[in-house]
C-alpha positions as CSV (number, residue, x, y, z in Angstrom):
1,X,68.8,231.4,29.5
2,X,68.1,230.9,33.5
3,X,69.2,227.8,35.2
4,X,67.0,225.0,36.4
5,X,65.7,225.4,39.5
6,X,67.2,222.4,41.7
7,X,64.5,219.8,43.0
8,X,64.8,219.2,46.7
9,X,67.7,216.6,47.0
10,X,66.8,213.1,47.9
11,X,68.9,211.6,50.7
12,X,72.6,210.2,50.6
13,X,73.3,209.0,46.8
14,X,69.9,208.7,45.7
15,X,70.8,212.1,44.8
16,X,73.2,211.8,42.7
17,X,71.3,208.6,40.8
18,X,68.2,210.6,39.9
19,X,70.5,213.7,38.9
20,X,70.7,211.5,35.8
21,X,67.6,211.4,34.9
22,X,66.5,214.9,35.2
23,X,67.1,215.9,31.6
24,X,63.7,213.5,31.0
25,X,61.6,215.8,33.2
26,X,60.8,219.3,31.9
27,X,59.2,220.5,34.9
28,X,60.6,221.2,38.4
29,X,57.2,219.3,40.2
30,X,58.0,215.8,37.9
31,X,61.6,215.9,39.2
32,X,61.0,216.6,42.9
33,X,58.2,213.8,42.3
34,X,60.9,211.1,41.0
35,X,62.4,211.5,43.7
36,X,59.6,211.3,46.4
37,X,58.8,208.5,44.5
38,X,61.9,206.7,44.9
39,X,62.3,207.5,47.9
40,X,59.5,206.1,49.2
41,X,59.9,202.8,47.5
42,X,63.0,202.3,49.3
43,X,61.9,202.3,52.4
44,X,61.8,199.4,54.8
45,X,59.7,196.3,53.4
46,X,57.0,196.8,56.3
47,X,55.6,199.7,54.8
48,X,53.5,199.1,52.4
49,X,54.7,201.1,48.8
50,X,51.1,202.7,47.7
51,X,50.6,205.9,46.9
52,X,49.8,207.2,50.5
53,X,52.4,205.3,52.0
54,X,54.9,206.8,49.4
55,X,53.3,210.2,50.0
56,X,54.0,209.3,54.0
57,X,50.1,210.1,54.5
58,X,47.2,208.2,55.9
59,X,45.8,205.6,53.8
60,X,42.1,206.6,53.6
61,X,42.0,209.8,54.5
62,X,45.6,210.9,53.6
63,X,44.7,210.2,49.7
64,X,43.1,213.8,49.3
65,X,46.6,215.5,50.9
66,X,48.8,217.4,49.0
67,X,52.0,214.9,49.3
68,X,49.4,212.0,47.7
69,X,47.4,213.8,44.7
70,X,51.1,215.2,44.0
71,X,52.6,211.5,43.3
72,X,49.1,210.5,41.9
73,X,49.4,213.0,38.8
74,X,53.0,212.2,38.5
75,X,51.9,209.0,37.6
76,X,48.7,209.4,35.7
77,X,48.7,212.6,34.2
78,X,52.2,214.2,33.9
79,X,53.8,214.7,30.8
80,X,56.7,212.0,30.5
81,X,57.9,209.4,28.5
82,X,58.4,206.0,30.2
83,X,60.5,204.8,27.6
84,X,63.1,207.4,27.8
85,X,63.4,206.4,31.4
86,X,64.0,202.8,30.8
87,X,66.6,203.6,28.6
88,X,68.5,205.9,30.7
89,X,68.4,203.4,33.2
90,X,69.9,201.1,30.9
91,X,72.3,203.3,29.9
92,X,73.6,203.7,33.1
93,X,73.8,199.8,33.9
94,X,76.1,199.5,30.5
95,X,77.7,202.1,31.1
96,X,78.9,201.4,35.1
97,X,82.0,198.5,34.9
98,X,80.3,196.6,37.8
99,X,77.1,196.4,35.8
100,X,77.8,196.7,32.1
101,X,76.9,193.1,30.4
102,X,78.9,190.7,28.4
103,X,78.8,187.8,26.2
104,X,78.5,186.0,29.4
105,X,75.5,186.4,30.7
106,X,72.1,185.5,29.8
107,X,68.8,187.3,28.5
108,X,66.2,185.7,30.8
109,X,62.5,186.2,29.3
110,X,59.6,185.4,31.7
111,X,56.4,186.6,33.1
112,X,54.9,186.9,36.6
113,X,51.2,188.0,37.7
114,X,50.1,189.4,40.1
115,X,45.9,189.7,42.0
116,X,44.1,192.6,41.0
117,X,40.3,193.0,42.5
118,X,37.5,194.6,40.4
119,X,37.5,195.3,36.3
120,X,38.5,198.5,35.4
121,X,42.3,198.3,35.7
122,X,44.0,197.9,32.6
123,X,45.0,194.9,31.8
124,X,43.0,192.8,34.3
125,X,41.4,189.8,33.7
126,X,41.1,185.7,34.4
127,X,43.8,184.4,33.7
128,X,46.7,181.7,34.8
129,X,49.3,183.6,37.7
130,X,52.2,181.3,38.0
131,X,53.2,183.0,41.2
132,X,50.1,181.2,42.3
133,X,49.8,178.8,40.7
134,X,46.5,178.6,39.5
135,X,44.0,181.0,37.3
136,X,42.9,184.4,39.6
137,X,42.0,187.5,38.7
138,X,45.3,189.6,37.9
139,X,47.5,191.4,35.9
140,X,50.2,189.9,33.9
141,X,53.6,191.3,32.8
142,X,56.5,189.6,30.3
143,X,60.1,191.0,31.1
144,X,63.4,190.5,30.0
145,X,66.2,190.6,32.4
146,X,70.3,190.5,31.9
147,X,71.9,188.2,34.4
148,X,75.5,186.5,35.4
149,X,77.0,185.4,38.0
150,X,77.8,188.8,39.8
151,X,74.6,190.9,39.0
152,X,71.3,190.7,37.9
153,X,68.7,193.4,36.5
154,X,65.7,194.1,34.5
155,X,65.6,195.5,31.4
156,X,62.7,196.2,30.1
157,X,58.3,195.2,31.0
158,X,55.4,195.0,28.8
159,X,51.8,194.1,30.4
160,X,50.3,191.4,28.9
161,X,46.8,192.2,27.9
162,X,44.4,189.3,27.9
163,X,42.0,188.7,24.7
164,X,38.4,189.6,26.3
165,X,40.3,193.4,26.6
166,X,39.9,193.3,22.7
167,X,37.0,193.8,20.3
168,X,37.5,190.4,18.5
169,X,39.6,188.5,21.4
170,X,42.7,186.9,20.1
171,X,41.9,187.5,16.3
172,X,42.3,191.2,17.2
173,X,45.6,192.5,15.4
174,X,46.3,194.4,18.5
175,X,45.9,191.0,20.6
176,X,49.8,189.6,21.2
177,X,50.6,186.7,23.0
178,X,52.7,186.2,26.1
179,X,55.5,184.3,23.9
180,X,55.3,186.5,21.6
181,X,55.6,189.7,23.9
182,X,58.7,188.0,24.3
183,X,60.2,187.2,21.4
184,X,59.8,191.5,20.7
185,X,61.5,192.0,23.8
186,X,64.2,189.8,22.9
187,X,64.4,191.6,19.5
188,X,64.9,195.0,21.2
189,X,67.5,193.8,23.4
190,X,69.7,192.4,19.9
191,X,68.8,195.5,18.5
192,X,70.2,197.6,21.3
193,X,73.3,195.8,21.3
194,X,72.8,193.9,24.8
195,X,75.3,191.1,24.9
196,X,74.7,187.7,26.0
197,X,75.0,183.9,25.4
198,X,72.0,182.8,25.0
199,X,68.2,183.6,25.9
200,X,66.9,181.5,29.0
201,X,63.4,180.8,29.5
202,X,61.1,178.2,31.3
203,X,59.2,175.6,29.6
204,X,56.1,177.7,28.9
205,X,58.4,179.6,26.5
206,X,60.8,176.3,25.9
207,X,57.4,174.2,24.4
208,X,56.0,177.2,22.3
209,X,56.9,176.5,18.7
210,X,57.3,180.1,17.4
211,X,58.8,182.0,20.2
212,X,61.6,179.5,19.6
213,X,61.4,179.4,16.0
214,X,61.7,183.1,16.2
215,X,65.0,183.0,18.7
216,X,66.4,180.9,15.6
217,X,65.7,183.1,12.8
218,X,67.1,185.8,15.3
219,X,70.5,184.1,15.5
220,X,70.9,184.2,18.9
221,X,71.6,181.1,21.1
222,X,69.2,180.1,23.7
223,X,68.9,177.1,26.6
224,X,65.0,176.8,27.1
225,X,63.3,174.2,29.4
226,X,61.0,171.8,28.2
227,X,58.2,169.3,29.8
228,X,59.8,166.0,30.9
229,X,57.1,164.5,28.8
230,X,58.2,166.2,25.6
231,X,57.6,163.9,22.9
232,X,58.5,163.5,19.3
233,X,57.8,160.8,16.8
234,X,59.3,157.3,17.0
235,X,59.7,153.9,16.4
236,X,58.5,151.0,18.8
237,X,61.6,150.5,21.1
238,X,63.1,153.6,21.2
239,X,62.8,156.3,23.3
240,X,60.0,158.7,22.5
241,X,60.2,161.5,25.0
242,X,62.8,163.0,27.5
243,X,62.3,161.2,30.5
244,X,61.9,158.0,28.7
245,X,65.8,158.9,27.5
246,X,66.7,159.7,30.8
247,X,65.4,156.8,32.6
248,X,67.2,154.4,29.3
249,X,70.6,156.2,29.8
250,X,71.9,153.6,32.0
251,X,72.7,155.3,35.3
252,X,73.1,152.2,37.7
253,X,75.3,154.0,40.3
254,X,78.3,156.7,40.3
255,X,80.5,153.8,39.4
256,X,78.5,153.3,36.5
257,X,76.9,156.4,35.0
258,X,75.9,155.2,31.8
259,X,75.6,157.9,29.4
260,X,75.4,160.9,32.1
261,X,78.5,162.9,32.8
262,X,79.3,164.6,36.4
263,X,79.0,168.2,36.3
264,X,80.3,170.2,39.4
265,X,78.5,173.6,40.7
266,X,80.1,175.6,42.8
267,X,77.8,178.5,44.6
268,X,78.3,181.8,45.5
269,X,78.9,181.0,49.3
270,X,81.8,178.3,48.1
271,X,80.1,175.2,48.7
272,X,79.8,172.4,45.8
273,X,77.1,170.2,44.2
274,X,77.8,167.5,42.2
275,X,75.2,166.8,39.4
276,X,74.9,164.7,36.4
277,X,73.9,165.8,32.8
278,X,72.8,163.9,29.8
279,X,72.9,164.3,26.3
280,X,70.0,162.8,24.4
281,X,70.6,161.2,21.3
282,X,67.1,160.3,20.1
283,X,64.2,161.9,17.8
284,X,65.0,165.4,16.7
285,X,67.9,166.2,19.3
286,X,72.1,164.9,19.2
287,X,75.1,166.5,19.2
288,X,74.8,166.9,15.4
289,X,71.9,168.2,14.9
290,X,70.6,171.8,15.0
291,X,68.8,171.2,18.4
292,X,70.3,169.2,21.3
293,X,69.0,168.5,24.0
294,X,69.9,167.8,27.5
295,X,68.7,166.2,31.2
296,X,70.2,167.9,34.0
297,X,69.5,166.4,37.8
298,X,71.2,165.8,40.9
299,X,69.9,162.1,41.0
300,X,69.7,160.1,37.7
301,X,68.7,157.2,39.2
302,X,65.3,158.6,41.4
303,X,65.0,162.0,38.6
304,X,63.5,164.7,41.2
305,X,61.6,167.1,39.8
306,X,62.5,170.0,41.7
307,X,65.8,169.3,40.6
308,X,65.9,168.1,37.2
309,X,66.1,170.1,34.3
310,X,65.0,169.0,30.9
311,X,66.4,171.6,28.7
312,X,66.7,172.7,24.3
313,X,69.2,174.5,22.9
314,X,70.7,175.4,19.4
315,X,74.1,175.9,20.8
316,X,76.5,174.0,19.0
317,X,78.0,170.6,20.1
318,X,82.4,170.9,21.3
319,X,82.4,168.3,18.7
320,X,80.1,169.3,16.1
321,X,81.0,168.8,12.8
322,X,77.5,169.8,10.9
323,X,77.5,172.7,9.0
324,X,76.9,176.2,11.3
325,X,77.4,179.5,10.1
326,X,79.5,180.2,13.1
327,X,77.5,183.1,14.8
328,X,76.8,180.7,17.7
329,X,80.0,179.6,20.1
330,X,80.5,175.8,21.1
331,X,79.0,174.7,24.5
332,X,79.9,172.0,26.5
333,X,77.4,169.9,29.1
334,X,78.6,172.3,32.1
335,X,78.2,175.5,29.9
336,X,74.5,174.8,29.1
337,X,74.2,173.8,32.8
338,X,75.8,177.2,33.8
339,X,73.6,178.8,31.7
340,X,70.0,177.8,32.9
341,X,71.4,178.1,36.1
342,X,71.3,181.9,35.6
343,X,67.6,181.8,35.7
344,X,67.7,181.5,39.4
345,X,68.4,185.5,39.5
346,X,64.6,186.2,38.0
347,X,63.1,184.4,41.1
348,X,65.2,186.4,43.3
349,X,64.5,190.1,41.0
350,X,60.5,189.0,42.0
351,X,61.0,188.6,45.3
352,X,62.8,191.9,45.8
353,X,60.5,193.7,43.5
354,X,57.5,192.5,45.1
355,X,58.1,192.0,48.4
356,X,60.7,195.3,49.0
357,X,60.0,197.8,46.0
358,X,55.9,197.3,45.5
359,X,56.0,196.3,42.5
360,X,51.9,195.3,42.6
361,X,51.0,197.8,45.3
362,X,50.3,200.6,42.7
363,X,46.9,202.7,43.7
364,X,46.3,203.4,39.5
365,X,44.2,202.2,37.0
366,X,45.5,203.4,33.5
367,X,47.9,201.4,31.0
368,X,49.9,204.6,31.5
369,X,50.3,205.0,35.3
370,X,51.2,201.3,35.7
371,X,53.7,201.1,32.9
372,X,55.5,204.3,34.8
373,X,55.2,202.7,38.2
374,X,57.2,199.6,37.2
375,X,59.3,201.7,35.2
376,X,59.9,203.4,38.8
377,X,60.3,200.0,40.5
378,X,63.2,199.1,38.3
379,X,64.8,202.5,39.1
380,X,64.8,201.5,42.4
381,X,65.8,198.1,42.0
382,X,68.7,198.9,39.8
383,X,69.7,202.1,42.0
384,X,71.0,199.4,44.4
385,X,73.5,198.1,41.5
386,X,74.5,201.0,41.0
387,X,75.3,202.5,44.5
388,X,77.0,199.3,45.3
389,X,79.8,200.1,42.0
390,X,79.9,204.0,43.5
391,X,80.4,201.8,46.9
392,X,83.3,200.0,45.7
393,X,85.1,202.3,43.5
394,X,84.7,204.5,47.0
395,X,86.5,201.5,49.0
396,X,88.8,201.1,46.5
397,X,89.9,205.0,47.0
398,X,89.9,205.3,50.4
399,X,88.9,201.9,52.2
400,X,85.4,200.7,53.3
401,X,82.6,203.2,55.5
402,X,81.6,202.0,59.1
403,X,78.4,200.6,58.4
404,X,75.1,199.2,60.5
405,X,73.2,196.6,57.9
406,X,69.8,195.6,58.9
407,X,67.2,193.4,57.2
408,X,66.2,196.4,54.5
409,X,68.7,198.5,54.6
410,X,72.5,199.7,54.8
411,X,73.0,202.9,56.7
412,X,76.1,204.6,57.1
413,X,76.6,206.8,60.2
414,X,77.0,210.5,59.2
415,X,78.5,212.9,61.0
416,X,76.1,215.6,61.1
417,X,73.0,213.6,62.3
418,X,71.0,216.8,61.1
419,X,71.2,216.2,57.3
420,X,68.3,215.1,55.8
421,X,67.0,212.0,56.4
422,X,64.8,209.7,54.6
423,X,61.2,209.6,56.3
424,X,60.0,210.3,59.5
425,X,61.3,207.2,61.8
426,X,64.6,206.8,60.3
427,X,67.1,206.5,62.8
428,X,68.8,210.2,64.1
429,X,71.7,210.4,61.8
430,X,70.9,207.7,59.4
431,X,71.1,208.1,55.4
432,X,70.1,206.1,52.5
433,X,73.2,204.6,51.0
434,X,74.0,201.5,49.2
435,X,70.0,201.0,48.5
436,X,67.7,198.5,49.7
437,X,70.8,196.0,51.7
438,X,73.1,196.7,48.7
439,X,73.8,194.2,46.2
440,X,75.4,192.2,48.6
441,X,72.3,192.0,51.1
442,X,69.9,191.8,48.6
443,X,71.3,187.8,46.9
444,X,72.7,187.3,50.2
445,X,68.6,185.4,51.5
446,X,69.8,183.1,48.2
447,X,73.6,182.6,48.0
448,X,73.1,178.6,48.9
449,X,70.9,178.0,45.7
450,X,72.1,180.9,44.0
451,X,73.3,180.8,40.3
452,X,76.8,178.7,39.9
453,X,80.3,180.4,38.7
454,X,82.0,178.7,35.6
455,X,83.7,175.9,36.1
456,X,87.5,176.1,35.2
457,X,88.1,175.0,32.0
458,X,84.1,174.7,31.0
459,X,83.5,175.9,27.6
């Protein structure tokens, strides 16, 4: 039996990352590709991440070279299987100390959309983009993505394909919802065996009936937001939605809180926020009852919406005493506050997808070639996690490199400024190391509103 020929070696640890995924690709041109690829997608965020750019070629022109049409069939045509990428990628999160997840963290479900010009690109289509914030024409994709305090990462992406895509629109069998998309992400993830506390989602998923229905038959916990005018049914004099509870819980002054209870949130830089959280005891939600929920702001007396938090959960009251079957463990106010908190990472995974790794500058039109380009994106993305644990277990060894950190990226000086660099205009002697600003750069832009540590003693 002959030995594989070697692909030509991507700079500095990139290397050694895509080394573990080589077994996926039969074919010397699909492994030299992965790493072009990747590459390419690390590069500074002023060059743009399409296929030319990737290739290092002219836009226009450039797309006939050899460099472009090479990455183009890697992505359209080549013989590999997406899903055996994600999972090897996962695989190496779970398996790395510094990323592996725990009963700790959170499984954050969302979607994000991106424009997308013309009709022909899978997927496309009219339809609401909430990074807009109003209905363009785009491409929509639900993810799931493991996050605590110390590290954050996708997991897995499905596009969302909009009704008019199907032959009888949304009483096609093929035809799934975004919540539902979802939900079968979130069943893959408890199948896999991905730890976590509880499933985190915004109120699109929070409001939707059967995606949290289905968390519940499931088993798992989950802290969803919900509309501040979520309603339920009531007698005259009571409180009938949230922010009527909120606004009736008799907050007349930190002397006098009422019914809210002071929760402190410390950051990642070390500074401190005190908020206040409430727990509603009206209509279908108390302590003792399956569902709670809770009002989470900094101000109870003015309510702010950007930051207020009106949130569901089915994790057990400290003091419960209704019957559970005890899969689910006690949370406290400040736990379900810790946990929504979490979400923050996902906003901060879309801007470092999007605006550093390319996530919507593919040049493709196929279900196939996108699904492999995202695929390629969280490579990238998730190469950074895991070059910053082969960082520190380094420094641990033999102490920390000299380093030069810039906006994109962290360089370390090598001594032979004739190794291999990683694109024309990279500084003489400069390597790819710890990825795109390591994982320390890259939540650095967000460490003031970043996700808060547990509080001692919170449940």
């Amino acid at each position: 039996m002959t030995n594989r020929i070697m692909a030509s070696a991507a700079p500095g640890p990139l290397e050694a990352y895509a080394q573990h995924f080589d077994t996926l690709f039969g074919r010397l041109n699909q492994r030299d590709s992965l790493r072009r690829y990747l590459e390419g997608l690390l590069l500074p965020s002023e060059r743009t991440k399409t296929l030319t750019a990737l290739a290092n070629t002219e836009p226009i022109v450039g797309a006939q070279q050899p460099a472009a049409q090479k990455l183009q069939w890697f992505l359209s045509e080549s013989t590999w299987d997406v899903g055996a990428v994600t999972q090897r990628r996962i695989e190496l999160l779970r398996t790395d100390p510094s990323t592996a997840p725990s009963e700790d963290g959170v499984l954050v479900v969302d979607e994000t959309g991106d424009r997308k010009d013309g009709t022909r690109t899978a997927h496309v289509g009219r339809q609401y983009l909430a990074n807009l914030g109003k209905i363009d024409n785009g491409v929509v994709s639900v993810s799931t993505l493991w996050a605590d305090v110390r590290v954050y990462y996708p997991l897995e992406v499905v596009p969302y394909t909009p009704a008019h895509h199907f032959e009888q629109g949304k009483s096609d069998p093929a035809f799934r919802t975004k919540p539902a998309i979802a939900l079968a992400l979130t069943e893959r993830a408890v199948a896999a065996g991905i730890p976590f506390r509880a499933v985190v989602a915004d109120s699109f998923y929070g409001e939707h009936a059967g995606f949290i229905s289905g968390l519940e038959r499931l088993g798992v916990g989950y802290v969803a937001a919900l509309k501040p005018s979520h309603a339920w049914w009531h007698q005259a004099g009571t409180p009938g939605s949230l922010s009527e509870a909120a606004k009736g819980a008799g907050w007349a002054g930190a002397q006098h809180p009422g019914a809210w209870e002071p929760i402190e949130r410390i950051f990642r830089d070390g500074h401190a926020e005190l908020w206040h959280a409430l727990e509603v005891l009206a209509g279908p939600y108390g302590p003792e009852k399956p569902r709670r929920a809770v009002v989470v702001t900094t101000d109870p007396g003015l309510l702010p919406g950007h930051s207020t938090w009106y949130l569901a959960t089915n994790l057990p009251a400290l003091s419960t005493t209704h019957a559970t079957d005890g899969s689910l463990m006690p949370a406290g106010l400040a736990e379900i506050v810790r946990l929504y908190g979490l979400r923050m990472w996902v906003e901060q995974s879309y801007k470092q997808v999007k605006h550093r790794l390319g996530w919507s500058q593919y040049q493709v039109r196929s279900d196939r070639a996108i699904r492999r380009h995202w695929e390629l994106v969280c490579c990238a993305f998730c190469f950074c996690w895991w070059a910053h644990g082969a960082e520190l277990l380094h420094q641990s060894r033999s102490g920390p490199p000299q380093t030069d950190a810039t906006a994109d990226t962290l360089v370390v000086r090598k001594k032979n400024p004739a190794e291999r660099v990683l694109a024309g205009g990279t500084p003489s002697g400069a390597q790819l190391v710890t990825a795109v600003g390591a994982a320390h750069a890259l939540v650095a832009s967000l460490d003031g509103s970043a996700p808060a540590a547990r509080a001692a003693g919170a449940a």
